[in-house]
C-alpha positions in Angstrom: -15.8 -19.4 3.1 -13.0 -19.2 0.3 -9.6 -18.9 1.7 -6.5 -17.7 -0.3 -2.6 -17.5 0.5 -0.6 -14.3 0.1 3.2 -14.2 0.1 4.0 -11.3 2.5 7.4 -9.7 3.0 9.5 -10.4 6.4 6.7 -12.7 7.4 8.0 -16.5 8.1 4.3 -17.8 6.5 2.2 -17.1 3.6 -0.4 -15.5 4.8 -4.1 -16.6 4.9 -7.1 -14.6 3.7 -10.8 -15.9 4.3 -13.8 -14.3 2.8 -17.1 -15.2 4.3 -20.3 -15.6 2.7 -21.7 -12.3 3.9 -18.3 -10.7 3.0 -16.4 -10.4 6.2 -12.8 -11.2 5.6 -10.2 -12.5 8.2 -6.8 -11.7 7.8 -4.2 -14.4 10.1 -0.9 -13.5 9.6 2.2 -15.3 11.8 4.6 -13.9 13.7 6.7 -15.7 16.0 6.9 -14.1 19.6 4.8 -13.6 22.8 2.4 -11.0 21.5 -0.3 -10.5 19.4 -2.6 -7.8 17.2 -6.4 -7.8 17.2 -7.8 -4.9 14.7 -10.5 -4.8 12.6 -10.7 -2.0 9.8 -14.2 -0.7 8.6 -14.0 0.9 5.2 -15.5 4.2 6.3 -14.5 7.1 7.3 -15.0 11.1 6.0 -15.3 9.6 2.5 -18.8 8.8 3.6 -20.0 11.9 5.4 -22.0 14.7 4.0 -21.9 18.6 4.9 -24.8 17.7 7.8 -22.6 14.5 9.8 -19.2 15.8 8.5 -17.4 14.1 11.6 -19.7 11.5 12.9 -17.0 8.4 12.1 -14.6 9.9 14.1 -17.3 10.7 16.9 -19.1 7.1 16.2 -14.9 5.7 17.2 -15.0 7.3 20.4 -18.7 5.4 21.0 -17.4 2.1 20.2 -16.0 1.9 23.6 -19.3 2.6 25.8 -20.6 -0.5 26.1 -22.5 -3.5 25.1 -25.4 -5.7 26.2 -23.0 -7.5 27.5 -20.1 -5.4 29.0 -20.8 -1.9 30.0 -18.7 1.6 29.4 -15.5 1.1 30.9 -15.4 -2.7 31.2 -13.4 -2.9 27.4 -10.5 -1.1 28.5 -10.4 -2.6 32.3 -10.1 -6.1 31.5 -7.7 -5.8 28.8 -5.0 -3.0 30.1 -5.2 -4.9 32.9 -3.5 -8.3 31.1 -1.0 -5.4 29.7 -2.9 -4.6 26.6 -2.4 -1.7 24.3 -6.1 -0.5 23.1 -6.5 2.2 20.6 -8.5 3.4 17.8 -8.2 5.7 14.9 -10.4 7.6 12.0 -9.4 8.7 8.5 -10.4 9.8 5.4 -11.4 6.1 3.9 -11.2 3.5 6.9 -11.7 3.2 10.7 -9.4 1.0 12.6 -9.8 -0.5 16.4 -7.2 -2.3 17.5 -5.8 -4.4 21.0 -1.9 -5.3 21.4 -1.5 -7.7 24.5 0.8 -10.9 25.7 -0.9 -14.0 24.6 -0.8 -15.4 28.1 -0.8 -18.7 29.2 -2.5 -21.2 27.1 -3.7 -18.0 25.6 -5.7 -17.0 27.7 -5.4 -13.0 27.0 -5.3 -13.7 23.6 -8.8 -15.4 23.8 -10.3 -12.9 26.1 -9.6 -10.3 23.7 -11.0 -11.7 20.6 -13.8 -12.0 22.5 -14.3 -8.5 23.9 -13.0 -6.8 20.4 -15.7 -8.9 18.4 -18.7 -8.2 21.4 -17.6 -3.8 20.6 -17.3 -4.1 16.8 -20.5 -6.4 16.3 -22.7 -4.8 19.7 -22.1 -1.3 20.3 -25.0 0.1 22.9 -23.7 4.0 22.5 -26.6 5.1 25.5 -26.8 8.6 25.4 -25.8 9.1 29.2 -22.3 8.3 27.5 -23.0 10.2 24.8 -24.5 13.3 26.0 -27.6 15.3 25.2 -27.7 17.9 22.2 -27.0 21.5 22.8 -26.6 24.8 21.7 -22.8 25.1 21.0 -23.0 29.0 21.8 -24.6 28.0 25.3 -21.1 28.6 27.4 -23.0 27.4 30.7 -23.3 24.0 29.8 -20.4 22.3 31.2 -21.0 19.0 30.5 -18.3 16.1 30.5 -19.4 13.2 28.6 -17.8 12.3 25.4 -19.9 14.5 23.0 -17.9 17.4 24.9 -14.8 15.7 24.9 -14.6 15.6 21.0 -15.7 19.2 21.3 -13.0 19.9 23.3 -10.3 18.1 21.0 -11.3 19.6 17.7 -10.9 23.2 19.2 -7.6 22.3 20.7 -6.8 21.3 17.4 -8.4 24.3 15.2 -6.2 26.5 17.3 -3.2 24.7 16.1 -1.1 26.8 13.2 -0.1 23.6 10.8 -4.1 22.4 11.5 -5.2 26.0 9.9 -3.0 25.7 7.3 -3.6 21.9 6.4 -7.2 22.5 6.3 -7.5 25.2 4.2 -4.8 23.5 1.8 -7.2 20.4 1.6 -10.4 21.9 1.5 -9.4 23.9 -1.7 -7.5 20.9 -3.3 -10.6 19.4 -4.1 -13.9 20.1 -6.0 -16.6 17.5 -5.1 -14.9 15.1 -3.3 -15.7 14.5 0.3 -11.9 14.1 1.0 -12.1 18.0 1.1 -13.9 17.9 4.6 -12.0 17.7 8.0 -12.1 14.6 9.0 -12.7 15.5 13.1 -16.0 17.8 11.5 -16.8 20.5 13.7 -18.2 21.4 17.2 -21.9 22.8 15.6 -22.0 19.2 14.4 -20.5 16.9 17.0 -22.8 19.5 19.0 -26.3 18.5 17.6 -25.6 14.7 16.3 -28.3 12.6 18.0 -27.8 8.8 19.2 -30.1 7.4 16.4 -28.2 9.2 13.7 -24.9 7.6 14.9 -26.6 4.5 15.4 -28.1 4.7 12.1 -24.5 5.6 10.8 -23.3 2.5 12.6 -25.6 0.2 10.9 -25.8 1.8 7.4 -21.5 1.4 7.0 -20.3 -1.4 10.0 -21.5 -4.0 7.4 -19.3 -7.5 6.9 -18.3 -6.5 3.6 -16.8 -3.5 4.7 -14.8 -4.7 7.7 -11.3 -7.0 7.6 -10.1 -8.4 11.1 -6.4 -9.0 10.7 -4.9 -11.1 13.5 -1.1 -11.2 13.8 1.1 -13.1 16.4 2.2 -16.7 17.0 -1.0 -18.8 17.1 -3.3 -21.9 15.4 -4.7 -20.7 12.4 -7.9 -23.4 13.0 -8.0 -22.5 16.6 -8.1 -18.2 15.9 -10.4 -18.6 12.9 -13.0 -20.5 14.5 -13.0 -17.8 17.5 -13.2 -15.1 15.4 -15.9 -16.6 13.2 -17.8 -16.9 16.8 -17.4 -13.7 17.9 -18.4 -12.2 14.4 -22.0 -13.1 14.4 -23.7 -9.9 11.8 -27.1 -12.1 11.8 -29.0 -10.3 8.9 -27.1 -7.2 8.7 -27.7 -5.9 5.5 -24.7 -4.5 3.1 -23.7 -1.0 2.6 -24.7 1.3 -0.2 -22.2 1.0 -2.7 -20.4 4.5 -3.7 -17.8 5.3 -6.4 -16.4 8.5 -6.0 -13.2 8.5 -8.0 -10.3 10.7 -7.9 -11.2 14.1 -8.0 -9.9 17.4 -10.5 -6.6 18.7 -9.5 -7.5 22.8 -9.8 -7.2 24.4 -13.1 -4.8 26.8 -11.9 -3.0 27.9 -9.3 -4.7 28.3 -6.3 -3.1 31.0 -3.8 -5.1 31.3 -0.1 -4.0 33.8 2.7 -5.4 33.9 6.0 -4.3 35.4 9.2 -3.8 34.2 12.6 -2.6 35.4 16.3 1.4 33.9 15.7 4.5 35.4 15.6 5.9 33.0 12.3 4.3 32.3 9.4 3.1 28.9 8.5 3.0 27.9 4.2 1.7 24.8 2.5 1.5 23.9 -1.3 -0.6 20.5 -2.3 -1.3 18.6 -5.4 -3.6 16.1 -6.1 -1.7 12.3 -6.5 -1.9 9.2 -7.5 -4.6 6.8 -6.2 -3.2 4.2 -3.8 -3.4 1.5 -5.7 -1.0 2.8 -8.9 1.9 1.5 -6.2 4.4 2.6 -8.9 3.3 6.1 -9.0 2.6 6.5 -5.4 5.9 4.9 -4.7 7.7 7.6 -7.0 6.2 10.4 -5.0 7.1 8.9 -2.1 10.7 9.0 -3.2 10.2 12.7 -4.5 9.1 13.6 -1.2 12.3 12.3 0.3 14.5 13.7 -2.4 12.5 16.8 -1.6 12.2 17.1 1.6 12.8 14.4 3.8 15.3 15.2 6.7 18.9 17.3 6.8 20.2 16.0 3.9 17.1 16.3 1.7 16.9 19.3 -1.1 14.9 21.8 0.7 16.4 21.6 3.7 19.8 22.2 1.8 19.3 24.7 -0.6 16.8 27.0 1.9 18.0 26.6 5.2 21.5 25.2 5.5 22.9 27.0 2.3 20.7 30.1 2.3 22.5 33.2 3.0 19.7 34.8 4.8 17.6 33.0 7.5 14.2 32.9 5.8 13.0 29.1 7.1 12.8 28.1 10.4 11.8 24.2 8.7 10.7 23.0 5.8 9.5 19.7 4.9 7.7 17.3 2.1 4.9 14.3 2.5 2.9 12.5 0.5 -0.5 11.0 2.0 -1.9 8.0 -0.1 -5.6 7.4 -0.5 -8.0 5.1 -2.1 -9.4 8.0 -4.6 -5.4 10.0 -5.0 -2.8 11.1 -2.7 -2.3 14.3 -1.3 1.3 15.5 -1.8 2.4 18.5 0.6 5.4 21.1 0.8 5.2 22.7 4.2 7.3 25.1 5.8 7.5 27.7 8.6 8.8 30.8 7.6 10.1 34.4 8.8 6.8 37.1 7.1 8.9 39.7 5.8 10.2 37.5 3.3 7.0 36.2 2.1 7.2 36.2 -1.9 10.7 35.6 -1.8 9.6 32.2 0.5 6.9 31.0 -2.0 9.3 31.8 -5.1 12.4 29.4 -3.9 10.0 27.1 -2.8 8.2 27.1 -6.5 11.8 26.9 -7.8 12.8 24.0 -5.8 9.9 21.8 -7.2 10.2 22.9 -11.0 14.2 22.1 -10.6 13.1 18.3 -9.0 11.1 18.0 -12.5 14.2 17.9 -14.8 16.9 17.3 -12.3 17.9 14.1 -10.3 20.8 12.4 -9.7 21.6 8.5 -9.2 22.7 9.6 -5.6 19.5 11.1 -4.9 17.0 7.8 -6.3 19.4 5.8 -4.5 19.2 7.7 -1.2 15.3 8.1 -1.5 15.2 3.8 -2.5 17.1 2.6 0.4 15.0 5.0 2.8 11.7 3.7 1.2 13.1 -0.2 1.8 13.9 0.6 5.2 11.1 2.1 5.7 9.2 -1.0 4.1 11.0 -3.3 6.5 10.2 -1.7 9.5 6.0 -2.2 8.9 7.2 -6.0 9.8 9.2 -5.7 13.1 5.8 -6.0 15.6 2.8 -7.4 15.5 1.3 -3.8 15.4 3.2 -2.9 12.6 2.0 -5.8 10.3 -1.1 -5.5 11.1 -1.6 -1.8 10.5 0.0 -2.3 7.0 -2.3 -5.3 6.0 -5.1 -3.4 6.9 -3.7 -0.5 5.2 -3.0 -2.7 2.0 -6.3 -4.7 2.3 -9.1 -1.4 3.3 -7.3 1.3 1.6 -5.7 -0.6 -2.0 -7.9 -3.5 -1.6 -5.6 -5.9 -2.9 -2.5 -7.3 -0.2 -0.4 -8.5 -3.4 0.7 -4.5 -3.5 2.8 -5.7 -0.6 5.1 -8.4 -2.0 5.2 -5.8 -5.5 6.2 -2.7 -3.4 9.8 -4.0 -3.5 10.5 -5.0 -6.5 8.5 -2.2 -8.2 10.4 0.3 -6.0 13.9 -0.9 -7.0 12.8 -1.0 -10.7 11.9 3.0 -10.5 14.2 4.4 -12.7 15.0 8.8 -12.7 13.3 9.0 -16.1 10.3 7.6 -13.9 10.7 10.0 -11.0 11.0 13.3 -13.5 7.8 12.0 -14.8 5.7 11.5 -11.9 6.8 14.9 -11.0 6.0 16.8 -14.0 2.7 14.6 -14.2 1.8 15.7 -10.3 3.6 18.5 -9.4 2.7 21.3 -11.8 2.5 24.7 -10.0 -0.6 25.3 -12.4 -2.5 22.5 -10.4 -1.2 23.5 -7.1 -2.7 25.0 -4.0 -0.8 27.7 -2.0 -1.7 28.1 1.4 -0.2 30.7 3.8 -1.1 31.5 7.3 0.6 34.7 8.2 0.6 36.7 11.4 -2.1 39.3 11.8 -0.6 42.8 12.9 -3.5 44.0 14.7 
């Protein structure tokens, strides 16, 4: 098992990496305090679906919890919310992350307990299909079934209803070429409808592999002690490896992309998107981070300025910017809610605000958008939650925690010159999706 130390910011201790033969690492990370993070992040998510299983790693997440040989549906969550745990899960486009937030206990016992249970889900899932649910005909309304196949059913049609969800989704879907980023990541109820038990399972097996997963432990413990349990509890036997894939970033489009669709709302709903930087160019993804708070990042940002506060006639209700990193390039997004009569006047000032942020910036503004990012930075060390989501994110979605101790220095080195660049570079209207959901009249 090779081991390796990693200077990581806010922490007291360097922290300590081990790789295991079969490629499994363990993450220990110190923190002083009564609490402590479990989570283990699989490198897998929509990246690796296709258009037939598009949504089966966020259906597979919702599995993980029904059972074992050794603890059935139920039992997981019982035991541990019962010491005061927090359990929780979550799927995106390139990892899946389970995760349990408790009080050590005494003599640690909770802590123990729930390195146990969270290596008996991630290593022995059972996912029967009386917890699952048969297949069915999604266009059979008398089936009224409530196992979890229905539930995930049920939640992506609460969310394909939502306005900034129809929006989002036709934004990302035309961003992209080839790349499987394009797809939903929640798939869809014809798919989640039909999905059989030995596909998931088959899913399970193909990308739950050592080599793709990193359990991260953070809290106030015995590095020897903690290791040696989590070795335990990880026993893959002769699990083999995952297929390796390569995707790279994707094309932005060639030119502009402009998509209307309509909807049953009284506002109109507009995004524009463009293709970033991969997550591991941390100075690029950190200076479209600081465009999007320049942009659009709270009262004081440009956008909220110059076409809400200061605009003479009331043509946005909110406006806003983000940028998303990922392993293959970030997603960087203008959104807004608008009135419809003023449609083309909308997408023009909004057009005009992002050519203006490519030759104009002042000191007051990189300054503004550094201290945010740094504060920012410093609050992914205040729990145990937080540093262990940002390992993980560092270690699953980068691949390499170093970024961590560089994201400082690298952000206060970002010069104006640096920022106009990465904005010309990424946000060129002639590479940018338009997407507007406006209200239909009938």
């Amino acid at each position: 098992m090779k081991k390796s130390l990693i200077k990581y910011p806010f922490v007291t201790r360097e922290v300590e990496i081990y790789e295991r033969d079969n490629g499994h690492k363990i993450v220990l990370a110190h923190k002083e305090g009564g609490m402590v993070n479990i989570s283990s992040w699989v490198k897998t998510g929509s990246i690796n679906e296709n258009d037939k299983n598009n949504g089966i790693s966020h259906f597979l997440e919702h599995l993980m919890f029904k059972g074992t040989h050794k603890h059935k549906a139920g039992e997981f969550d019982k035991i541990l919310e019962a010491r005061g745990a927090i359990v929780n899960a979550a799927t995106w486009k390139d990892y899946t992350f389970y995760y349990v937030t408790l009080p050590k206990g005494e003599n640690n016992e909770n802590f123990y307990k729930a390195i146990e249970l969270h290596a008996d889900m991630m290593i022995d899932p059972v996912i029967p299909d009386y917890e699952m649910g048969a297949p069915f005909d999604i266009n059979d309304k008398t089936v009224t079934d409530k196992r979890e196949r229905h539930v995930v059913i049920e939640e992506i049609r609460m969310r394909k209803d939502q306005p900034w969800t129809k929006v989002y989704n036709a934004t990302n879907h035309a961003m992209y070429t080839s790349h499987p980023y394009k797809r939903d990541v929640i798939g869809t109820p014809e798919i989640i409808s039909q999905v059989s038990q030995e596909e998931v399972m088959n899913y399970y097996r193909t990308f739950y592999s050592p080599e793709n997963v990193t359990t991260i432990v953070v809290g106030d413990f015995d590095s020897e002690d903690i290791l040696n349990r989590v070795v335990e509890g990880f026993s893959w036997g002769d699990r083999p490896h995952s297929p390796e894939k390569d995707f790279g970033p994707d094309s932005p489009v060639k030119e502009t992309v402009y998509i209307e669709n309509k909807a049953n709302i009284n506002s109109s709903f507009m995004m524009f998107g463009f293709l970033g930087a991969m997550a591991k160019d941390l100075k690029n993804i950190i200076a479209l981070e600081m465009l999007a708070v320049i942009l659009g990042e709270g009262a004081s940002s440009r956008l909220y300025n110059n076409l809400i506060e200061n605009q003479p006639e009331h043509i946005f209700n909110m406006i806003d910017a983000e940028n998303y990193s990922f392993r293959d390039g970030s997603n960087f997004f203008v959104q807004a809610n608008f009135n419809p009569e003023y449609k083309e006047k909308a997408i023009e000032l909004v057009k005009e605000e992002i050519k203006k942020v490519q030759n104009e910036i002042t000191e007051r503004e990189i300054n503004k958008a550094k201290k945010k990012l740094k504060s920012r930075f410093a609050c992914e060390a205040e729990t145990v939650s937080d540093i262990g989501e940002a390992i993980g994110y560092y270690m699953t979605v980068c691949d390499d925690l170093n970024l961590a101790e560089e994201y400082l220095p690298i952000c206060e080195s970002i010069t104006i010159e640096d920022l106009k660049d990465a904005a010309k570079k990424y946000l060129d209207l002639n590479h940018a999706v338009i997407s507007i959901l406006s209200p239909d009249n009938k």
